[in-house]
MARKETI-250678 format. One record per residue: residue number from 1; residue in three letters; x, y negated, z negated of N, C-alpha, C in turn. Coordinates in pm, 1 decimal, padded with zeros to 6 digits. Each point is the difference from the previous one (the first is absolute). Example, Ala and Ser with C-alpha at 12.3 -4.5 7.8 and 13.67 -1.06 7.14 Angstrom:
BEGIN
ATOM  1  Ala  01319.0  00569.0  -00780.0  -00089.0  -00119.0  00000.0  00090.0  -00120.0  00000.0
ATOM  2  Ser  -00035.0  -00105.0  00072.0  00082.0  -00119.0  -00006.0  -00077.0  -00109.0  -00073.0
This chain:
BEGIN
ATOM  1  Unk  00084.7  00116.4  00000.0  -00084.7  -00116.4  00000.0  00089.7  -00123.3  00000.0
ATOM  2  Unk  -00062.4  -00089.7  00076.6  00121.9  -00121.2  00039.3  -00093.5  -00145.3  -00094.4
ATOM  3  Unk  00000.6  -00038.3  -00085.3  00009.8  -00136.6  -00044.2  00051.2  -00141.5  00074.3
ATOM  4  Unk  -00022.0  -00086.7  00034.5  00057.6  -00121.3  00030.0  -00107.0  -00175.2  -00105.7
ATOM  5  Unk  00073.5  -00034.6  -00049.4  -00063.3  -00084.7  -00052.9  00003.6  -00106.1  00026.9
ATOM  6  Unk  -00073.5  -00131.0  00086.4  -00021.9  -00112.8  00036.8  -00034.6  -00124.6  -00044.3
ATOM  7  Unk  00109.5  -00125.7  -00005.2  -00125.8  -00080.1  -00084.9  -00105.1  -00067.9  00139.4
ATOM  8  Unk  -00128.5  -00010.7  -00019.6  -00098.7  -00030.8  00114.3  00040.2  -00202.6  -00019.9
ATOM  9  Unk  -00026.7  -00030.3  00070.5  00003.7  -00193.0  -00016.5  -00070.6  -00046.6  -00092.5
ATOM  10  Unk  00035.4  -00098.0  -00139.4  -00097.0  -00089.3  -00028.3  -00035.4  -00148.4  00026.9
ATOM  11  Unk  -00079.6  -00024.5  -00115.7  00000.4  -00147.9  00024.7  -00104.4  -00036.3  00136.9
ATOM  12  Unk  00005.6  -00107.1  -00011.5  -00078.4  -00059.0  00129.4  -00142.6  -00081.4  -00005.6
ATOM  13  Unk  -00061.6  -00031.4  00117.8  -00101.8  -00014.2  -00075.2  -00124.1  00115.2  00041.5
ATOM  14  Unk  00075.3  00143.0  00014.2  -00133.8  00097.6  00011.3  00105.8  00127.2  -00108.2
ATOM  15  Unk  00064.0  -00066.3  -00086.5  00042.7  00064.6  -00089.0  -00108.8  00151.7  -00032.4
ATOM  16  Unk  -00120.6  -00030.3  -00038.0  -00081.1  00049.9  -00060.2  -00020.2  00144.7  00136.7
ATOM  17  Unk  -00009.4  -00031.8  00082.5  -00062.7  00046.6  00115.8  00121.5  00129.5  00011.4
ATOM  18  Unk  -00093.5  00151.7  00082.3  00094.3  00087.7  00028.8  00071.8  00019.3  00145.0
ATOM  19  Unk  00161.1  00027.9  00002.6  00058.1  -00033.8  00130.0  -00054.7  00115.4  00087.4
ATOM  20  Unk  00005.8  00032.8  00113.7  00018.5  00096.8  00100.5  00123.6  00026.3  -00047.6
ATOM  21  Unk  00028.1  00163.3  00038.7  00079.9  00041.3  -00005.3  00046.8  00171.7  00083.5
ATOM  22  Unk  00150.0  00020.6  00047.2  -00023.8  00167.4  00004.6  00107.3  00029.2  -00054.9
ATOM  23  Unk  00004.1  00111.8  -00026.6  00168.8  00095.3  -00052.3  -00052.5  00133.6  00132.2
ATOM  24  Unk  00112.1  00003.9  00058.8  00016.6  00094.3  00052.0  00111.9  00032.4  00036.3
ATOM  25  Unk  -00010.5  00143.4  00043.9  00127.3  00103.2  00030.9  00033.2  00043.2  00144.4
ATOM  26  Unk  00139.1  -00002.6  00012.9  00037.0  -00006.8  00165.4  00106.0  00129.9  -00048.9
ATOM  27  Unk  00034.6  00068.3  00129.4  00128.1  00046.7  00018.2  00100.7  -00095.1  00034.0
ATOM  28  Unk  00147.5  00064.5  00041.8  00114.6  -00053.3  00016.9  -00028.7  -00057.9  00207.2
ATOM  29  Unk  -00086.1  00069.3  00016.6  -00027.9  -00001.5  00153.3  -00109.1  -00150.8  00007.8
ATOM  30  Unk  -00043.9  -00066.0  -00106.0  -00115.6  -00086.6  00031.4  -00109.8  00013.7  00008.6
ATOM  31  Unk  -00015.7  00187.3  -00045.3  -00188.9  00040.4  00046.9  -00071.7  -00001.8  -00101.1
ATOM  32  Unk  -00104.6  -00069.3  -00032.0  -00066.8  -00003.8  -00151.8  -00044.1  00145.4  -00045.0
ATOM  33  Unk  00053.2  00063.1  -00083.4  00009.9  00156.5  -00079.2  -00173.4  -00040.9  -00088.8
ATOM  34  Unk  -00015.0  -00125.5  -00070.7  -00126.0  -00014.3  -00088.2  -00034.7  -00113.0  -00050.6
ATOM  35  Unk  -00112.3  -00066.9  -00011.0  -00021.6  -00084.8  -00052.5  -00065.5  -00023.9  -00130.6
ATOM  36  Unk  00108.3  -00004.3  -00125.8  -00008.0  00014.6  -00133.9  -00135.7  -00117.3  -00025.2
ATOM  37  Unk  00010.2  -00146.0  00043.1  -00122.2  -00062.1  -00041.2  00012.4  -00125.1  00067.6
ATOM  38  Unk  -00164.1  -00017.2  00090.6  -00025.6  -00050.5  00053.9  -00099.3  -00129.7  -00078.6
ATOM  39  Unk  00005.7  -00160.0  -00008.1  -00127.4  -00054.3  -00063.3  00030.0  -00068.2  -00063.7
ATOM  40  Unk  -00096.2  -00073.2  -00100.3  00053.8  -00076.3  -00112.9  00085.7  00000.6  -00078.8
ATOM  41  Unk  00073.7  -00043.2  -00079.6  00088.2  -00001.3  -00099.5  -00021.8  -00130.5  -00147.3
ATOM  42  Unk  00019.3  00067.1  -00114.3  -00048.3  -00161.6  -00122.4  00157.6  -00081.2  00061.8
ATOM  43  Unk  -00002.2  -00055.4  -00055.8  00129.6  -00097.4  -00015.8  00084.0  00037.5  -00049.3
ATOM  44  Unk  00144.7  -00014.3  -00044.6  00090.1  00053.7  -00085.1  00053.8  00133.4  00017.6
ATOM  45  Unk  00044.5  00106.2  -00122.5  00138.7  00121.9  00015.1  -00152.0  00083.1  00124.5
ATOM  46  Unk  00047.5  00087.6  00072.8  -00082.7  00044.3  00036.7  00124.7  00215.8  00005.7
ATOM  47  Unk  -00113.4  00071.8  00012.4  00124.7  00100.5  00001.0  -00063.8  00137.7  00138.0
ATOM  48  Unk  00073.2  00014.4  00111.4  -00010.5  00086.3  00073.4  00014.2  00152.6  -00041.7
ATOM  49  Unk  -00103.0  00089.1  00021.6  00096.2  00151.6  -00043.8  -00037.5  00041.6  00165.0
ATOM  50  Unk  00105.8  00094.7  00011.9  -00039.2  00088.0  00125.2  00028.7  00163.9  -00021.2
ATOM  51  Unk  -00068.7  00088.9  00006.6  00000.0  00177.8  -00096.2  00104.6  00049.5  00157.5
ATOM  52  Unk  00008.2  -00022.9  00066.7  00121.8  00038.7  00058.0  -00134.0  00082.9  00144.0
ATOM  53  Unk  -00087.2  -00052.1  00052.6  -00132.4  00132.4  00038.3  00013.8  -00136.0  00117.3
ATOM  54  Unk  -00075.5  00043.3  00122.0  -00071.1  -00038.9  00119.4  -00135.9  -00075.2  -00038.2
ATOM  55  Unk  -00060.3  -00020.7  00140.8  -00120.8  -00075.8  -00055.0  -00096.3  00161.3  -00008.6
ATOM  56  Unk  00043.0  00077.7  00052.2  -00096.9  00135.7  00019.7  00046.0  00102.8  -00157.0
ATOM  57  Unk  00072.9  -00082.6  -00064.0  00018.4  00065.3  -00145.7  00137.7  00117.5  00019.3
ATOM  58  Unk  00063.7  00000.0  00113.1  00107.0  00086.1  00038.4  00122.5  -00077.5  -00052.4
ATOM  59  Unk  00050.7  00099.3  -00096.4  00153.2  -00004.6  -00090.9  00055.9  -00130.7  00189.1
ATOM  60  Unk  00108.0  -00051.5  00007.1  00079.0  -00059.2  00093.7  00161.5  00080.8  -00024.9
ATOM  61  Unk  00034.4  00037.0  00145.5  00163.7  00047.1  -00044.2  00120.3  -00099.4  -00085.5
ATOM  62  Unk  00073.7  00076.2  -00069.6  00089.9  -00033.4  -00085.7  00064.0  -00119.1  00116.0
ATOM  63  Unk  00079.2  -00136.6  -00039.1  00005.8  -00072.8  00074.2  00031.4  -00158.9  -00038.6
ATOM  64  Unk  00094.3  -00069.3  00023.6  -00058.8  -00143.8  00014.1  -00092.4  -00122.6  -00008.3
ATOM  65  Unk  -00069.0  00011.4  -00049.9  -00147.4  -00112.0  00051.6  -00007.7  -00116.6  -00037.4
ATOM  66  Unk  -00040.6  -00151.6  00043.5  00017.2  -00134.6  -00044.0  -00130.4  00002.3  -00021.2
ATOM  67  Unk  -00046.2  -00061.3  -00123.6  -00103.2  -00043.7  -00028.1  -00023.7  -00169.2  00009.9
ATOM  68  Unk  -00057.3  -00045.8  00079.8  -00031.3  -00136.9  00019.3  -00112.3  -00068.7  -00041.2
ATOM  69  Unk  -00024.7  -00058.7  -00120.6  -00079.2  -00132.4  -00023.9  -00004.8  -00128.9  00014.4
ATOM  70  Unk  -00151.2  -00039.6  00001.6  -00043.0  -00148.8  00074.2  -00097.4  00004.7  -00049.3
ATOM  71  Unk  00058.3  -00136.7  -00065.9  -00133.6  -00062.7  -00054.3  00018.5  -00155.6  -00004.9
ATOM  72  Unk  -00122.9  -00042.0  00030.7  00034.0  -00172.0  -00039.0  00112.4  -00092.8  00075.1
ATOM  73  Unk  -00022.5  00049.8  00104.0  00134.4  -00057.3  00076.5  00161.0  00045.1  -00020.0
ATOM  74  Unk  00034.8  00080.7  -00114.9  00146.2  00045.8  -00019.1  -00018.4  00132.3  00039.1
ATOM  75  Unk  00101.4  00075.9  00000.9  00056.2  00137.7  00037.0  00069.4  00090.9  -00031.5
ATOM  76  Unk  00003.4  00124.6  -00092.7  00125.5  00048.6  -00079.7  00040.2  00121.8  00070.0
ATOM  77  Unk  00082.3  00073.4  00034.1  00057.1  00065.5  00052.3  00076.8  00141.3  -00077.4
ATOM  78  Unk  -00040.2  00149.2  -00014.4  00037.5  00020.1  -00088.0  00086.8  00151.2  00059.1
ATOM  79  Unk  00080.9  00056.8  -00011.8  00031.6  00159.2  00073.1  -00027.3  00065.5  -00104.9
ATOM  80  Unk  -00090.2  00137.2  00017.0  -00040.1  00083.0  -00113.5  00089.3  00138.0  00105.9
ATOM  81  Unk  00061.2  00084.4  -00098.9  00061.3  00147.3  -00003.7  -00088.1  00080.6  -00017.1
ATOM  82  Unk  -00092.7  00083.3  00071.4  -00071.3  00076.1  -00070.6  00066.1  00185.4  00076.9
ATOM  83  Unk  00023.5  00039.5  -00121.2  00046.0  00156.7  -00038.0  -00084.4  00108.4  00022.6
């Protein structure tokens, strides 16, 4: 299971309001492997998990994978090892 923890943007004046957002998972090739979460987000720490599975619930081969979040206009970038 892969963790990545984000802070989402504050402040503003739609502080209150929830961002769009996705975390998702690519291979080393650029092909999206899954999309951990698509949608709103509150403001502030926000935390991605991904169980290491497809969108069809299939384990993914041992491997490389970047997990990429967006939210709120910024972008975090993350390489997960999964065994």
């Amino acid at each position: 299971m892969a963790r990545v923890r984000h802070p989402a943007p504050r402040g503003g004046a739609a502080a209150d309001r929830p961002l769009p957002a996705e975390a998702a998972i690519y291979d080393l090739s650029g092909r999206l492997v899954h999309t951990v979460h698509g949608g709103p987000i509150a403001r502030g720490l926000t935390t991605a998990t991904w169980d290491g599975r497809g969108p069809g619930g299939e384990r993914v081969p041992a491997g490389v994978y970047v997990l990429r979040f967006s939210a709120g206009g910024g972008t975090a970038v993350a390489r997960i090892v999964r065994f």
